[in-house]
Every structure is written in structure tokens, then in C-alpha cells.
C-alpha positions as CSV (number, residue, x, y, z in Angstrom):
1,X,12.9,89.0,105.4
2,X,15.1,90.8,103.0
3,X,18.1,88.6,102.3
4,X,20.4,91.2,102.1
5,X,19.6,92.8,105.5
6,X,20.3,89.0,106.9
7,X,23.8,88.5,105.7
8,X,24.8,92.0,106.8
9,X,26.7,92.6,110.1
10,X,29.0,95.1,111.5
11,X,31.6,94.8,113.9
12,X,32.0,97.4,116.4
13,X,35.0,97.9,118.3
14,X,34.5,98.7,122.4
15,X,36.8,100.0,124.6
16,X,37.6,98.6,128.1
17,X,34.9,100.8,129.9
18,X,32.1,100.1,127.3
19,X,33.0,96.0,126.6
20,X,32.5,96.6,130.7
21,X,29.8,98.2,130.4
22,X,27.9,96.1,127.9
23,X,28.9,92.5,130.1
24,X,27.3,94.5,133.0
25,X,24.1,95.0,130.6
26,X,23.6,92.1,130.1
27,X,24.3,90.6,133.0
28,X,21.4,92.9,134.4
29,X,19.0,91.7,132.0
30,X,19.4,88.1,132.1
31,X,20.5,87.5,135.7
32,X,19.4,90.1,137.8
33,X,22.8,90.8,139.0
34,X,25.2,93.4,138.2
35,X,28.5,92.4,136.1
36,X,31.2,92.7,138.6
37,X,28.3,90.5,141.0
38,X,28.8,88.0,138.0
39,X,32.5,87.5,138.1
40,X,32.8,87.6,141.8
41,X,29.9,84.8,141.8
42,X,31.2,82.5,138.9
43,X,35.3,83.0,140.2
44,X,33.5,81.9,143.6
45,X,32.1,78.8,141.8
46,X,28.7,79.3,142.7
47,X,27.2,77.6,139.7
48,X,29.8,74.8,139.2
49,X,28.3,71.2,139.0
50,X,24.9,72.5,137.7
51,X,24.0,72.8,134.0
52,X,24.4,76.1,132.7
53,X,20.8,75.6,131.4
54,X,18.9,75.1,134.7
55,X,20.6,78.8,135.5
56,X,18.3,81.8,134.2
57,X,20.3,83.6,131.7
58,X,23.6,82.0,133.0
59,X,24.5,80.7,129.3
60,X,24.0,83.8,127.5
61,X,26.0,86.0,130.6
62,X,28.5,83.0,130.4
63,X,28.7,83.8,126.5
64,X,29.4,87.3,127.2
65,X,32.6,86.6,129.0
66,X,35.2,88.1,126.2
67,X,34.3,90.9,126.9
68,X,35.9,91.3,130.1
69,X,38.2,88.6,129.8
């Protein structure tokens, strides 16, 4: 791997409607669900009690978070 390419990043600003958009993403992809699903569910406490890591995709959803909140 070339080193430099590994210590690189960039940091991309998103407005409200694409941070939105990107929670829903990935929500999608590692739920099955659809963002605003997401929220509803975890405000609802659907998954509290049970370890985030017996939950398919539920950490890295959980992780997402910031960007709609």
C-alpha cells in the first residue's frame, strides 16, 4: 500500500439534506431499513437491552448518528 495514499484524508462538508441522505444510505445497506425507519425504531427503543453486536449492521448505523443529530 502506498503510505502516502494511507495517511491522506479529506473532509467533506454535507448539508442537512445530503448528511440525510447519506444516514439513510447507509442505513439501507446495513439494516435494510430506510433512515427515518431507523430513528423512529431506535427513539422507540426497539433494540435497547440487546448488544448492539447481535444487531445486523446496527453498530455501524448507530455510528452514523451525527449525521442527523
Amino acid at each position: 500500500m502506498n503510505r502516502k495514499a494511507a495517511c491522506e484524508s479529506e473532509i467533506v462538508e454535507l448539508n442537512e439534506q445530503e448528511a440525510a441522505a447519506a444516514f439513510d444510505d447507509i442505513a439501507r445497506r446495513e439494516m435494510g431499513i430506510s433512515g427515518p425507519d431507523f430513528l423512529c425504531r431506535w427513539d422507540a427503543g426497539e433494540w435497547t437491552g440487546r448488544r448492539m453486536d447481535d444487531v445486523q449492521g446496527l453498530v455501524a448505523t448507530w455510528m452514523a448518528l451525527p449525521l442527523v443529530r
